[in-house]
N, C-alpha and C positions, 0 to 999 in steps of 0.2 A: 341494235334494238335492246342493247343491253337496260338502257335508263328504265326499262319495261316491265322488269324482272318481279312478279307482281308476286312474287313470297319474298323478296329479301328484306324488304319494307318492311313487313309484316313481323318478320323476326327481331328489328331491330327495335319495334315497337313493345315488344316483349322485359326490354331492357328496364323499363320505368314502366311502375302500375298503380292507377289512383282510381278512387272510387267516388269521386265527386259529381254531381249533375254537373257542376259550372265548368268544370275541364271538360267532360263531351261536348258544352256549347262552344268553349274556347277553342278546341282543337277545329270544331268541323268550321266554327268560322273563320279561324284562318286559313282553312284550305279552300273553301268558296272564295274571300276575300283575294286573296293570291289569284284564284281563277279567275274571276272578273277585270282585278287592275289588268291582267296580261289580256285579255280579253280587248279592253277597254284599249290599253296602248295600240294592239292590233288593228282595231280600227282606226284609233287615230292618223297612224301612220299611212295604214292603206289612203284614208281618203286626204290626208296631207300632200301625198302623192296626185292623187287624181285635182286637186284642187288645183295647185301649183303645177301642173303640165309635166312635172319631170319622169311620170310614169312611161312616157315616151322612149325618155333617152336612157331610161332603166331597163327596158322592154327587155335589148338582148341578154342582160344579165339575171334572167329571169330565172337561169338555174342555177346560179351561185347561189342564189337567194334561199333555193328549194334545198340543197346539199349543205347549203349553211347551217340552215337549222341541227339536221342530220349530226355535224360536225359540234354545235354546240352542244347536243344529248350526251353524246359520249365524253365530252369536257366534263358535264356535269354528273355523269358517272365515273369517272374517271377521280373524280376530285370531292365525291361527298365525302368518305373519311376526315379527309385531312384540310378541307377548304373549311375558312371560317364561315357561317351562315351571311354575312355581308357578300361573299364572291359568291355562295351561289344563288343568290338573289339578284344580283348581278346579272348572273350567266340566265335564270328564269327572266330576267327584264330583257335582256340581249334576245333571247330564244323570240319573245314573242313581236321583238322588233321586227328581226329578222322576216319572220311570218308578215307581216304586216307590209313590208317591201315586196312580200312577194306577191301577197293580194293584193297592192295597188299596183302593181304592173299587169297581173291578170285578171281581173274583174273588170276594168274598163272594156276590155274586150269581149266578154258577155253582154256587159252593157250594149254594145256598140252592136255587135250581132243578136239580141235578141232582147234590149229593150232592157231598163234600168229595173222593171217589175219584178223580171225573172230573180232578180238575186233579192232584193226583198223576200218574197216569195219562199226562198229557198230557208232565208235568215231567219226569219220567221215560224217555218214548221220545223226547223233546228233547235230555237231554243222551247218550240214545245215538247218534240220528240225528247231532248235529251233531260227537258225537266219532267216527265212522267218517268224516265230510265232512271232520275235521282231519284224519284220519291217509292219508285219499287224497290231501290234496291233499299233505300234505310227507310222501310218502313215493313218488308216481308217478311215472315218469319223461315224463310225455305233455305237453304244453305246454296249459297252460290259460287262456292271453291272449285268444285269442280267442272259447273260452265264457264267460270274465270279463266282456270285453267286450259278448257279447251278452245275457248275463244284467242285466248293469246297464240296459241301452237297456230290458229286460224291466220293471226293478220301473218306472221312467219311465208305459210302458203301464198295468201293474198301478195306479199311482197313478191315474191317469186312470179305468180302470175302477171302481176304488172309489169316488171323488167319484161316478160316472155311479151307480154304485149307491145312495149313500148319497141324492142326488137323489130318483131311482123311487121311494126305499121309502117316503118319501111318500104317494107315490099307488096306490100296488101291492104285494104280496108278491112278491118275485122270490127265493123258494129257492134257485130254480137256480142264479142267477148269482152269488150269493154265496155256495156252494159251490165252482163254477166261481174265483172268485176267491182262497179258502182255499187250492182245491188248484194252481194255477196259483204263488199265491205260498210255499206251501209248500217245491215243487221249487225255484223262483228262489232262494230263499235257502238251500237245499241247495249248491246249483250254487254261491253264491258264497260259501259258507263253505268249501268245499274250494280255489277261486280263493283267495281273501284267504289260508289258508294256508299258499300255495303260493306266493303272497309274501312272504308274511312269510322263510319258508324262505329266499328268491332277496334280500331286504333286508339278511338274517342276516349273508351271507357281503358286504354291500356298506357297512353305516353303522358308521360309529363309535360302536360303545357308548358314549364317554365324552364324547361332543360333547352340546349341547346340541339339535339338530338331533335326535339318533337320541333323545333323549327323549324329544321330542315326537313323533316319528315311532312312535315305540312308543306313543303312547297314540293318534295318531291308526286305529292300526291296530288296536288295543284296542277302542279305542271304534265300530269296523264289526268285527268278530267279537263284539260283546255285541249290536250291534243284531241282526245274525243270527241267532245263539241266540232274543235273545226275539222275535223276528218268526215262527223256528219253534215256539218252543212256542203261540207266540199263536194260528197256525194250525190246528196240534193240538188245541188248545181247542176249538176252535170246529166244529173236522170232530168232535172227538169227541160234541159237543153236538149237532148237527145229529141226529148216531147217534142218539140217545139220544130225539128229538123225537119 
């Protein structure tokens, strides 16, 4: 969860400082822009899958898909220093592929068990939830460092509870806690999509758009506002499934 590290960013932003209106717009639109293209690939992908039948024969390899991801975070941690902004743009286009393989091999399956609505449905109050979480967070005047803060040490837990779940279910039906889990990470990632763009904002007015630095820093910030988004609709999904059982 390293790619997460929601001060390091922060600090490298510190490196270059301008005081231009037109650089706040340039920055934050390169970090939306970056989030939509991966956004936008993501679904292509998902429903290029679903169109052309091959989400079938992907089905079993549904957790490489999910680990993949995983495996790309830490490449692109691993490699911000020293990668030119080409590779890790790259590895952001690879990330969201990845993502999109893996929801075109799982979303059919909702579809299929509870009707194509539900995940509309889900898409839909996701990009409203997470667009009132952007507008609170760059437009508040309240300091949200240290909900950021504590929200992150949250998904930390949340990780841990889910392994502890995905173990049990095994052996046992636990409803409960994986509900418990949906709606626990649902808020977290409420909480820190209004944090992240409440950074972004506080970044705006500190990188230099035209440095190589603030490129990549726009896509590392890109690429935690898309995890966001889909970690809330992913949620959604799954509360709204539970509804529906």
């Amino acid at each position: 969860m390293g790619i997460y590290d929601r001060d390091y960013m922060r600090e490298r932003a510190r490196e270059r400082v301008i005081d231009t209106g037109s650089g706040v717009t340039s920055f934050a639109n390169q970090v939306y822009s970056w989030m939509g293209i991966g956004l936008a690939l993501t679904g292509l992908v998902a429903y290029a899958l679903f169109r052309t039948g091959l989400f079938m024969s992907l089905l079993p390899f549904w957790w490489v898909f999910g680990f993949g991801t995983l495996g790309i975070a830490f490449a692109i941690q691993g490699l911000l220093e020293r990668a030119s902004f080409g590779t890790i743009a790259g590895l952001f286009l690879a990330y969201a592929g990845v993502e999109g393989l893996f929801f075109g091999v799982t979303l059919p399956l909702y579809a299929a068990a509870y009707g194509g609505q539900l995940i509309w449905m889900a898409f839909s109050t996701a990009a409203v939830v997470s667009g009132a979480a952007v507008c609170y967070g760059m437009f508040t005047k309240s300091d949200l460092t240290n909900v950021g803060r504590l929200f992150s040490f949250g998904v930390m837990c949340l990780l841990a509870m889910t392994v502890l779940y995905f173990l049990l279910s095994f052996f046992m039906t636990l409803t409960w806690l994986h509900l418990l889990i949906c709606y626990v990470g649902l808020v977290l990632f409420i909480g820190l999509t209004a944090y992240d763009a409440q950074q972004i904002r506080t970044m705006s007015y500190q990188a230099d758009v035209n440095s190589t630095a603030s490129y990549k820093l726009s896509l590392v910030m890109a690429l935690k506002m898309y995890i966001n988004v889909i970690m809330i609709f992913w949620y959604l999904l799954q509360i709204f499934a539970r509804r529906n059982d």
